[in-house]
ChimeraX commands (.cxc) that place a marker at each C-alpha (Angstrom):
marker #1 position 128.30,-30.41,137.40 radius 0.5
marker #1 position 126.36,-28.13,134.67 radius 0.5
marker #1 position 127.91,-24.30,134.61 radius 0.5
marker #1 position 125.75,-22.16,131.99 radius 0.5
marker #1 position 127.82,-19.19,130.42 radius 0.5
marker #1 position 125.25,-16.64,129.66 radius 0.5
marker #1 position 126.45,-13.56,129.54 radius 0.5
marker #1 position 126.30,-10.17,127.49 radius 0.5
marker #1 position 127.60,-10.41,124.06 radius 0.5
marker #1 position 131.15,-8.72,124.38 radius 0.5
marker #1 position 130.97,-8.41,128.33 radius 0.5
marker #1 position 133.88,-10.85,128.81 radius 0.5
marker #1 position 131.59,-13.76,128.46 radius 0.5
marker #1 position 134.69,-15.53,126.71 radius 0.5
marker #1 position 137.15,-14.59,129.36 radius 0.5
marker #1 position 134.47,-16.45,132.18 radius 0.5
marker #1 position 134.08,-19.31,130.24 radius 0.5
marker #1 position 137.77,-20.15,129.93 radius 0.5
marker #1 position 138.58,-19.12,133.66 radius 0.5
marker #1 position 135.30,-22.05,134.27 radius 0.5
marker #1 position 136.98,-24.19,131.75 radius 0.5
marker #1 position 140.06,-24.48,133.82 radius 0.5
marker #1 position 138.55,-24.71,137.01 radius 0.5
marker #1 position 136.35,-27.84,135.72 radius 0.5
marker #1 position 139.03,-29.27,133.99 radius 0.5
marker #1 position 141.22,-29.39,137.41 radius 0.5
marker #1 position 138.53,-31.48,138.60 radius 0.5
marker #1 position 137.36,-34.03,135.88 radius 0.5
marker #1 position 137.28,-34.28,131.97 radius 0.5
marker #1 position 134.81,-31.33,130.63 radius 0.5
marker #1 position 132.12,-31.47,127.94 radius 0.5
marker #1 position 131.80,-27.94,126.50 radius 0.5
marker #1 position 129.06,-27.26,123.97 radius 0.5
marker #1 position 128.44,-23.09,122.36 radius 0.5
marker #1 position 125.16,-23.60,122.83 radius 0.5
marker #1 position 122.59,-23.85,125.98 radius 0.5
marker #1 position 120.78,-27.06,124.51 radius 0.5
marker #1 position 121.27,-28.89,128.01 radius 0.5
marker #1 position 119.27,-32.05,126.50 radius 0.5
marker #1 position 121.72,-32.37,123.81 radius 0.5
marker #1 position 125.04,-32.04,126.00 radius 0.5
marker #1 position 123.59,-34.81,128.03 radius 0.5
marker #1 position 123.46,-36.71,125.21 radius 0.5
marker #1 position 126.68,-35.64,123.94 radius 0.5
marker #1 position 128.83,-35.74,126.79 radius 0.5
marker #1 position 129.95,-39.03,127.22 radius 0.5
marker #1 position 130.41,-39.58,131.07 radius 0.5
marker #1 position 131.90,-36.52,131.25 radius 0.5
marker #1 position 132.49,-35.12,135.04 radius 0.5
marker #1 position 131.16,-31.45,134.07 radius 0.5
marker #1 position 129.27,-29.91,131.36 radius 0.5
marker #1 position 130.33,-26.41,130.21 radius 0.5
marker #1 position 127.79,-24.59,128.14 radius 0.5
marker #1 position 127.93,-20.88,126.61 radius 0.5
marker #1 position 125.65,-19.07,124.58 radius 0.5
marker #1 position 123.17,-15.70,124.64 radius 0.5
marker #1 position 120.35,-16.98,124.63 radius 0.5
marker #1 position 118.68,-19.96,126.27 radius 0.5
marker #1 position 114.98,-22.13,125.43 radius 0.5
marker #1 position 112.67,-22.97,127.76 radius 0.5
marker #1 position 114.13,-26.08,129.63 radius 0.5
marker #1 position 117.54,-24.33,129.92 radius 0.5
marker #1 position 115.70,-21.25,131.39 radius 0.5
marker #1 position 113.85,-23.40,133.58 radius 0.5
marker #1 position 117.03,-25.60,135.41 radius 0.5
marker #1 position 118.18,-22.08,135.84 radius 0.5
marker #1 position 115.52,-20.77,137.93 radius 0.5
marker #1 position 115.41,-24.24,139.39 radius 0.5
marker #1 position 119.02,-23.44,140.64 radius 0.5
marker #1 position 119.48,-26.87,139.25 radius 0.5
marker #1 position 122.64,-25.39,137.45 radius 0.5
marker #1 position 125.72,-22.98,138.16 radius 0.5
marker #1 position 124.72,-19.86,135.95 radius 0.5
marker #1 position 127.23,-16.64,135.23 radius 0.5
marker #1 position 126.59,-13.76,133.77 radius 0.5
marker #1 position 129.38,-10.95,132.51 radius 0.5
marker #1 position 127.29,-7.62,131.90 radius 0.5
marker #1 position 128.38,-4.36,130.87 radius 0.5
marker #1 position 126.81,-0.90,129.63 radius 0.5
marker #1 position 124.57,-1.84,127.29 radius 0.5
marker #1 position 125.24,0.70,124.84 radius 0.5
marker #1 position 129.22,-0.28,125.08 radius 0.5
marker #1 position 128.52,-3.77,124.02 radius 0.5
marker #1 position 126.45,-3.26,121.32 radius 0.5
marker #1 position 128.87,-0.63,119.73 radius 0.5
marker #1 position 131.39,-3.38,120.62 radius 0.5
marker #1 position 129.32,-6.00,118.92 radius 0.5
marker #1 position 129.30,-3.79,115.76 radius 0.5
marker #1 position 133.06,-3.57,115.59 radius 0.5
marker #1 position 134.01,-6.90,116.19 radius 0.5
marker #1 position 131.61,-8.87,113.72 radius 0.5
marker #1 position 130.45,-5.77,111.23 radius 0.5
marker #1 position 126.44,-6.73,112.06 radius 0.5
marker #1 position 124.58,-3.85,111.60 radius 0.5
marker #1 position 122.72,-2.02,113.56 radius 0.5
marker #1 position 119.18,-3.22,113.72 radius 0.5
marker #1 position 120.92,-7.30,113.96 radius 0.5
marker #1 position 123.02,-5.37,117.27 radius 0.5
marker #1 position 119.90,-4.63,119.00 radius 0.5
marker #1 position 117.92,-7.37,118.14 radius 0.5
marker #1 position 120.85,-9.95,119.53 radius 0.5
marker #1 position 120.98,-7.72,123.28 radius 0.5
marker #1 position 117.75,-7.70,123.23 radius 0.5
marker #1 position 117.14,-11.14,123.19 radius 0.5
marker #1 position 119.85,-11.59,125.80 radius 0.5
marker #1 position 118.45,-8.61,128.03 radius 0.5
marker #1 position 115.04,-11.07,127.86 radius 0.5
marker #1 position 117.03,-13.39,128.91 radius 0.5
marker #1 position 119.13,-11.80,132.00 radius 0.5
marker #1 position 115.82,-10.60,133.17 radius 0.5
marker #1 position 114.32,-13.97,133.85 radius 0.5
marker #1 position 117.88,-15.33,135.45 radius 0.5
marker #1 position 119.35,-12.73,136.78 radius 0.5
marker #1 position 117.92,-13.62,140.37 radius 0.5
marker #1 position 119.57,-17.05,140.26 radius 0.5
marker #1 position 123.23,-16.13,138.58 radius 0.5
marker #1 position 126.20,-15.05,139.70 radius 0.5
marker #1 position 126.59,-11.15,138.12 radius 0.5
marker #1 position 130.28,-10.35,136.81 radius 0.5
marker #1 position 130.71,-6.75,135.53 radius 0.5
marker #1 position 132.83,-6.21,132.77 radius 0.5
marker #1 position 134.70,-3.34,134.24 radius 0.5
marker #1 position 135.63,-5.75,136.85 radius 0.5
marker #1 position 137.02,-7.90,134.31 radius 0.5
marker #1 position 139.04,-5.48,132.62 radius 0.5
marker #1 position 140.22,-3.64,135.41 radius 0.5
marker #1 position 140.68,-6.54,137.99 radius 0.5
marker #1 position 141.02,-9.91,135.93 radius 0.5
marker #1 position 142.04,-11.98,138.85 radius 0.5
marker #1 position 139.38,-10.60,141.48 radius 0.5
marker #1 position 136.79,-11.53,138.80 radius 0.5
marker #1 position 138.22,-14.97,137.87 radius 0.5
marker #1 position 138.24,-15.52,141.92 radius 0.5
marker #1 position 134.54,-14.63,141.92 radius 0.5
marker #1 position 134.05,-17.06,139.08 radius 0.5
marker #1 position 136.27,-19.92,139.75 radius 0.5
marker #1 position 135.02,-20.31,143.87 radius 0.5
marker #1 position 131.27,-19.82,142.66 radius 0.5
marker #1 position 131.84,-22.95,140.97 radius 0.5
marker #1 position 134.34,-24.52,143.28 radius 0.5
marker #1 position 134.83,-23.57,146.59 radius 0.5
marker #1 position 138.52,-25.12,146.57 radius 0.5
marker #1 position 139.57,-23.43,143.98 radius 0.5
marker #1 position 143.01,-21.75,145.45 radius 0.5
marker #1 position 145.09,-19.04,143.89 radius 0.5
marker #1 position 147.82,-20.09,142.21 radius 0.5
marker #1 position 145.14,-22.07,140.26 radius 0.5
marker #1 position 143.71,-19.10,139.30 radius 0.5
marker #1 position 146.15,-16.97,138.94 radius 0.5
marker #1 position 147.00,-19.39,136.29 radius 0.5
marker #1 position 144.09,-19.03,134.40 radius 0.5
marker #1 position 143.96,-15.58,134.86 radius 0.5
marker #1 position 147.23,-15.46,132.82 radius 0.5
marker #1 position 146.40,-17.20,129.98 radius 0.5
marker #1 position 143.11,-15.55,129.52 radius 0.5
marker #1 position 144.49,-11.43,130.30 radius 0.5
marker #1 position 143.57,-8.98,127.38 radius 0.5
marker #1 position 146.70,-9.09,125.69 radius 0.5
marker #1 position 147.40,-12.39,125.52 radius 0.5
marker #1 position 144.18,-12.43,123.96 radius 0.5
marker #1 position 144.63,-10.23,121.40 radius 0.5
marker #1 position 147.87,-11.66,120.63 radius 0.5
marker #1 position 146.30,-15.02,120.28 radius 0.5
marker #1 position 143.47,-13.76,117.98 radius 0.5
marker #1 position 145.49,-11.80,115.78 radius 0.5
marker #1 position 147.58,-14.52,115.16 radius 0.5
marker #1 position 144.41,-17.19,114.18 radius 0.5
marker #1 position 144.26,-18.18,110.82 radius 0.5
marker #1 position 140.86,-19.50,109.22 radius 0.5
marker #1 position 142.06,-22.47,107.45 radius 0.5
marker #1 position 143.27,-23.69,111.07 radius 0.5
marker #1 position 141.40,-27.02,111.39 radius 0.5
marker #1 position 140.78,-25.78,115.33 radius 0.5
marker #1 position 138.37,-23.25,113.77 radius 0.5
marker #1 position 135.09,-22.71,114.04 radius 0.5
marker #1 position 134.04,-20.97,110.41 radius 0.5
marker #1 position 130.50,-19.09,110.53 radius 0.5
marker #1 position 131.17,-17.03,107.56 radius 0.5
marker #1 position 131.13,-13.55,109.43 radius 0.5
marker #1 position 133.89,-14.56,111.56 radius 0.5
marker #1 position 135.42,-17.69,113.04 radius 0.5
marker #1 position 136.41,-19.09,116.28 radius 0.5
marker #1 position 138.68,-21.27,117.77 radius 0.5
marker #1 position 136.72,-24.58,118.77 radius 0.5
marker #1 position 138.62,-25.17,122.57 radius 0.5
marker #1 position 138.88,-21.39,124.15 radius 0.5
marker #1 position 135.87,-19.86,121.86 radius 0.5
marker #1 position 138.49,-16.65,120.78 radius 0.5
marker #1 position 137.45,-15.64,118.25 radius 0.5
marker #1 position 139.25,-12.97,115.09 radius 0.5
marker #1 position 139.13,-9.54,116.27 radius 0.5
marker #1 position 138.25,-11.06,119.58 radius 0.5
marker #1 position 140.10,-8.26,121.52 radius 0.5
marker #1 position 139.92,-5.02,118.85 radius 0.5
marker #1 position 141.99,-3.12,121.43 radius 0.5
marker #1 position 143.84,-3.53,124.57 radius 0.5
marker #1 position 141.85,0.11,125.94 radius 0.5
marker #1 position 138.20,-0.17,126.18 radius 0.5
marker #1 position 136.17,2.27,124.13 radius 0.5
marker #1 position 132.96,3.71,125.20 radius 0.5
marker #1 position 130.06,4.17,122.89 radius 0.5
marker #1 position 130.24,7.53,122.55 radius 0.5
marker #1 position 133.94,6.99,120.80 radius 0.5
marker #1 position 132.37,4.17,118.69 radius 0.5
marker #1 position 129.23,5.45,117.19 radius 0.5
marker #1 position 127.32,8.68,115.64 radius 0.5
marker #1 position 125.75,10.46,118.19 radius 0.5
marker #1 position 122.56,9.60,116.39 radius 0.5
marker #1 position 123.27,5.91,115.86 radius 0.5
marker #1 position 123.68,5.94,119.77 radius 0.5
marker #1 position 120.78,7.38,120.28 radius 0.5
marker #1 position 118.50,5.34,118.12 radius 0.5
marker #1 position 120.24,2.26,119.68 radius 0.5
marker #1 position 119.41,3.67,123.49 radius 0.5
marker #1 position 115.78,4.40,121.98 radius 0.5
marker #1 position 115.44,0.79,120.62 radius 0.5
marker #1 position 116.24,-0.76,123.80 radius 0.5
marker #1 position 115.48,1.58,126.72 radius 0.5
marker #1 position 111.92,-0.85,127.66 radius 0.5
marker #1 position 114.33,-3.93,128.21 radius 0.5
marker #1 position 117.16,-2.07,129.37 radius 0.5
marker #1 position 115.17,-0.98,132.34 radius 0.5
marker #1 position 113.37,-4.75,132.81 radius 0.5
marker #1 position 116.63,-6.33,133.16 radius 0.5
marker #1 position 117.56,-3.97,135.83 radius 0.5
marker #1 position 119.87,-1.54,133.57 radius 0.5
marker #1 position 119.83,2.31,133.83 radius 0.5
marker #1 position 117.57,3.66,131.20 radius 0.5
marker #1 position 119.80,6.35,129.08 radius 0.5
marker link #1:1,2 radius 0.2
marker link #1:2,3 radius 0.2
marker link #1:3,4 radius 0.2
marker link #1:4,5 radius 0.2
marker link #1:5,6 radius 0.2
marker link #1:6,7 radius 0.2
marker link #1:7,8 radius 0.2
marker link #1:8,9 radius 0.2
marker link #1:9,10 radius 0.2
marker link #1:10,11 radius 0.2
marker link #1:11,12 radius 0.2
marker link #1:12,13 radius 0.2
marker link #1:13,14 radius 0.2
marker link #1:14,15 radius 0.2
marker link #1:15,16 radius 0.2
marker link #1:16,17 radius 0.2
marker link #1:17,18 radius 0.2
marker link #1:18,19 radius 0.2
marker link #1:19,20 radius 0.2
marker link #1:20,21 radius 0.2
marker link #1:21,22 radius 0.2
marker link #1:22,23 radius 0.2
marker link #1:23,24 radius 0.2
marker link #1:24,25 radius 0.2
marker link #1:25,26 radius 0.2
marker link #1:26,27 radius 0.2
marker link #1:27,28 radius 0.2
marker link #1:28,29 radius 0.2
marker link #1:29,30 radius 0.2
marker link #1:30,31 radius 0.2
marker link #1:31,32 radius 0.2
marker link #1:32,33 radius 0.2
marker link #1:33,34 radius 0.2
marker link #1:34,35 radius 0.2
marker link #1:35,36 radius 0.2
marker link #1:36,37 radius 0.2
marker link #1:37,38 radius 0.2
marker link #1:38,39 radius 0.2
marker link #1:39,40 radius 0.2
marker link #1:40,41 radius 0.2
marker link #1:41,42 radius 0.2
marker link #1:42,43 radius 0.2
marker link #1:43,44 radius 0.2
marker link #1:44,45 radius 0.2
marker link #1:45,46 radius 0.2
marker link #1:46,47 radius 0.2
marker link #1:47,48 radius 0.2
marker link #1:48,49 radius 0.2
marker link #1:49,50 radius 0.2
marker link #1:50,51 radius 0.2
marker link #1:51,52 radius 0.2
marker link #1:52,53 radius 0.2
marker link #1:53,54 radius 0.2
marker link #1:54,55 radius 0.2
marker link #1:55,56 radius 0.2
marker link #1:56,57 radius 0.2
marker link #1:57,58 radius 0.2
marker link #1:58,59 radius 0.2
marker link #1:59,60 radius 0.2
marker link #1:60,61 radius 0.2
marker link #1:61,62 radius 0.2
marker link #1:62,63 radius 0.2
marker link #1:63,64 radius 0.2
marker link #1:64,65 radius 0.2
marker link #1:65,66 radius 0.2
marker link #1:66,67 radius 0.2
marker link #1:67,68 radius 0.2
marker link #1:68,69 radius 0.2
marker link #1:69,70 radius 0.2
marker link #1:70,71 radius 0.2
marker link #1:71,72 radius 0.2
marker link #1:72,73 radius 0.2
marker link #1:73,74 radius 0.2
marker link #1:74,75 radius 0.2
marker link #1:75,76 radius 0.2
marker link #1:76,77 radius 0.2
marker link #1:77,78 radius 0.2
marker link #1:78,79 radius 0.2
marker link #1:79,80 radius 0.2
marker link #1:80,81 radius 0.2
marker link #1:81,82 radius 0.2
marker link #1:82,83 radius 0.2
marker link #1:83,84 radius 0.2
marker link #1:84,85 radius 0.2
marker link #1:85,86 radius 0.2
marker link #1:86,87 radius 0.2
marker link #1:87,88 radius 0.2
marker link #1:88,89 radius 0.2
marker link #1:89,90 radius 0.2
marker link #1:90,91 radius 0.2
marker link #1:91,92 radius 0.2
marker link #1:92,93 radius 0.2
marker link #1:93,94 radius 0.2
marker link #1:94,95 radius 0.2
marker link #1:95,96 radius 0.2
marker link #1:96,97 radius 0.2
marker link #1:97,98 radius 0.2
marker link #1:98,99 radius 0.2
marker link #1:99,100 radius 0.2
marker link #1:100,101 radius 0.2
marker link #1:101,102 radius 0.2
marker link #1:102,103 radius 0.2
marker link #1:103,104 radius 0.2
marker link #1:104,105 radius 0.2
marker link #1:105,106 radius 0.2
marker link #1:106,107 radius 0.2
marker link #1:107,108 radius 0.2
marker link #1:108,109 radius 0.2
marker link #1:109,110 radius 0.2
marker link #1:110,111 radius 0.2
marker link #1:111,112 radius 0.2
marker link #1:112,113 radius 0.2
marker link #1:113,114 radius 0.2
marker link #1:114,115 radius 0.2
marker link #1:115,116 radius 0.2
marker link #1:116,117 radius 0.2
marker link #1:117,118 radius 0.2
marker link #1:118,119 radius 0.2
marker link #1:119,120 radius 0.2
marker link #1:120,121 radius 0.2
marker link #1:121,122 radius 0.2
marker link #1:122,123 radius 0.2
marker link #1:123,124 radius 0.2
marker link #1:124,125 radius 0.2
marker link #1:125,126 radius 0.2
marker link #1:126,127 radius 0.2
marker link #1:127,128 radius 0.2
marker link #1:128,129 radius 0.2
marker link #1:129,130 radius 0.2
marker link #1:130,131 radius 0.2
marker link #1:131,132 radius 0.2
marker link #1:132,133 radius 0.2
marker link #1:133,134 radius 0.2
marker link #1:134,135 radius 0.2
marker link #1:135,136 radius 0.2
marker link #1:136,137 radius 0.2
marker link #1:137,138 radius 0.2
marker link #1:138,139 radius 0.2
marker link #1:139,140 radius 0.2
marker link #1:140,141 radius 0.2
marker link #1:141,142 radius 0.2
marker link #1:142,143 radius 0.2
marker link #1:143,144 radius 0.2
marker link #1:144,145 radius 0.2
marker link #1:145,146 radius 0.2
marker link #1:146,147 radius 0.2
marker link #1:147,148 radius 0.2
marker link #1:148,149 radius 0.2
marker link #1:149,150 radius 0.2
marker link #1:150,151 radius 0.2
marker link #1:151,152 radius 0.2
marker link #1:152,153 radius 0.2
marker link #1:153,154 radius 0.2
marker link #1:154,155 radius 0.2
marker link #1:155,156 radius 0.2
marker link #1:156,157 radius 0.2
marker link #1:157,158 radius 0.2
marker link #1:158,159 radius 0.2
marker link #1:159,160 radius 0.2
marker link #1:160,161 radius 0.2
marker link #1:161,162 radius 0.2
marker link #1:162,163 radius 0.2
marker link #1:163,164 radius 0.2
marker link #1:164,165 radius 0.2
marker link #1:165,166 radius 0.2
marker link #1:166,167 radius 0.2
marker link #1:167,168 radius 0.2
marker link #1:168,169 radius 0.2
marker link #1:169,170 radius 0.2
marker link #1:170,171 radius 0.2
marker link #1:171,172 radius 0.2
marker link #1:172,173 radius 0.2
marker link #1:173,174 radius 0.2
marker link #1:174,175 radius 0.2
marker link #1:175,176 radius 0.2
marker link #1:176,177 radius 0.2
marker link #1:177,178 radius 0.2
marker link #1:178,179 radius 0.2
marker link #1:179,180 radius 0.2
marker link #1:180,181 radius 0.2
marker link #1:181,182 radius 0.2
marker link #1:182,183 radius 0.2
marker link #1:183,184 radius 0.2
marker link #1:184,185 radius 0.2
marker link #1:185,186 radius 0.2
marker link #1:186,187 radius 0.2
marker link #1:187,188 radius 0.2
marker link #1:188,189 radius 0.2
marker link #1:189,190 radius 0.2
marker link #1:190,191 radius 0.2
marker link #1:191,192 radius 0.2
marker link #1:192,193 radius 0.2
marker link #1:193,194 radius 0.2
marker link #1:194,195 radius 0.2
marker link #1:195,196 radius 0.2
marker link #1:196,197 radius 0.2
marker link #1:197,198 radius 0.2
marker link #1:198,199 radius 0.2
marker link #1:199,200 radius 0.2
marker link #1:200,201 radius 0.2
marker link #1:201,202 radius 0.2
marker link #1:202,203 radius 0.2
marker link #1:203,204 radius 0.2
marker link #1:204,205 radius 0.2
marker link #1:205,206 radius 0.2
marker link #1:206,207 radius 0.2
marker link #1:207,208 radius 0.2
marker link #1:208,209 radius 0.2
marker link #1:209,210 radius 0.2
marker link #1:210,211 radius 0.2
marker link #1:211,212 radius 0.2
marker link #1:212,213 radius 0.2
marker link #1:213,214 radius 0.2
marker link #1:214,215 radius 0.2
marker link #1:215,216 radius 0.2
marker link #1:216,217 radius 0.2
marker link #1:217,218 radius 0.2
marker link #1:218,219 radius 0.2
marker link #1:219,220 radius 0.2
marker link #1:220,221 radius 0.2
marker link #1:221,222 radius 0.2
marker link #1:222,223 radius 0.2
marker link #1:223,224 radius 0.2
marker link #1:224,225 radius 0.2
marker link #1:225,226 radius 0.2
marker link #1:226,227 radius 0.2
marker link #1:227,228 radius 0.2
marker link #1:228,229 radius 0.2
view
């Protein structure tokens, strides 16, 4: 089995990775690659049972297994605005790199949407368990919950946060990129979870920052099926 991660940068794309992580794992030894280069995980995965892949963006042949529904796809999404102001806290990219990165994803969601399961990220912070149920049975329709509940519990906000305030960079589990770095198994990453109480936009950013970033992407915003600010 091939599940694609390919959600929203910060949407709780993380948090639906690991709850598919532990639902594939229950069921075979997993290949996970943070990237959507499907040719290479083929190549990669040596007899693996499932192949896990999460990233933002996706090339052509990935795209096209997609809309082939020859693959499991998820999406996390949230207000656009939130998760670019979000984006900007957690990794200190500024603003024109912020838009650029959602709008290559919105690109993207607009071209898959139609064959992915849809997880909003209010779900996922409001509801964990209801949106790792959605997850987990999408994937596997045996997936019971205790099992879930499980991976619910290792994967709540603030056992998150404790987790990520806790990594250390010279941890040889890391994943350096310079601008932060990530643990190589769950894909936390520093800063991961900046608080336990989700901030809008308007708490985050200049009202004139905001407005330049709804400006910037209000064409693909409305494309991907997003209200238009």
């Amino acid at each position: 089995m091939i599940v694609f991660l390919a959600g929203m940068p910060r949407s709780g794309s993380t948090f639906a990775f690991n709850i598919a992580r532990e639902t594939l794992a229950a069921r075979g030894r997993v290949y996970q690659k943070d990237s959507a280069d499907i040719v290479a995980a083929l190549a990669q995965a040596d007899g693996a049972a499932h192949i896990l892949l999460k990233a933002h963006e996706a090339d052509p042949v990935c795209r096209g297994l997609v809309q082939q529904s020859a693959i499991i796809t998820i999406c996390t999404v949230r207000r656009v605005e939130d998760a670019v102001a979000s984006w900007i806290d957690a990794f200190g990219f500024n603003e024109a790199d912020a838009i650029e990165t959602m709008r290559k994803w919105l690109d993207l969601y607009r071209h898959i949407r139609p064959f992915a399961l849809t997880v909003p990220y209010d779900l996922i912070d409001t509801h964990p368990f209801r949106a790792a149920w959605k997850i987990a049975r999408h994937i596997s329709r045996d997936a019971g919950p205790l099992e879930i509940w499980r991976a619910v519990s290792k994967n709540r906000k603030a056992t998150v946060k404790a987790i990520a305030d806790r990594m250390d960079r010279t941890n040889p589990d890391m994943v350096d990129l310079g601008y932060s770095f990530y643990d190589s198994n769950t894909y936390f990453h520093r800063r991961h979870v900046s608080a336990l109480k989700s901030l809008p936009a308007e708490q985050r950013l200049a009202p004139d920052r905001l407005q330049r970033i709804q400006d910037a992407l209000s064409t693909e915003m409305r494309l991907a099926g997003f209200d238009s600010p």
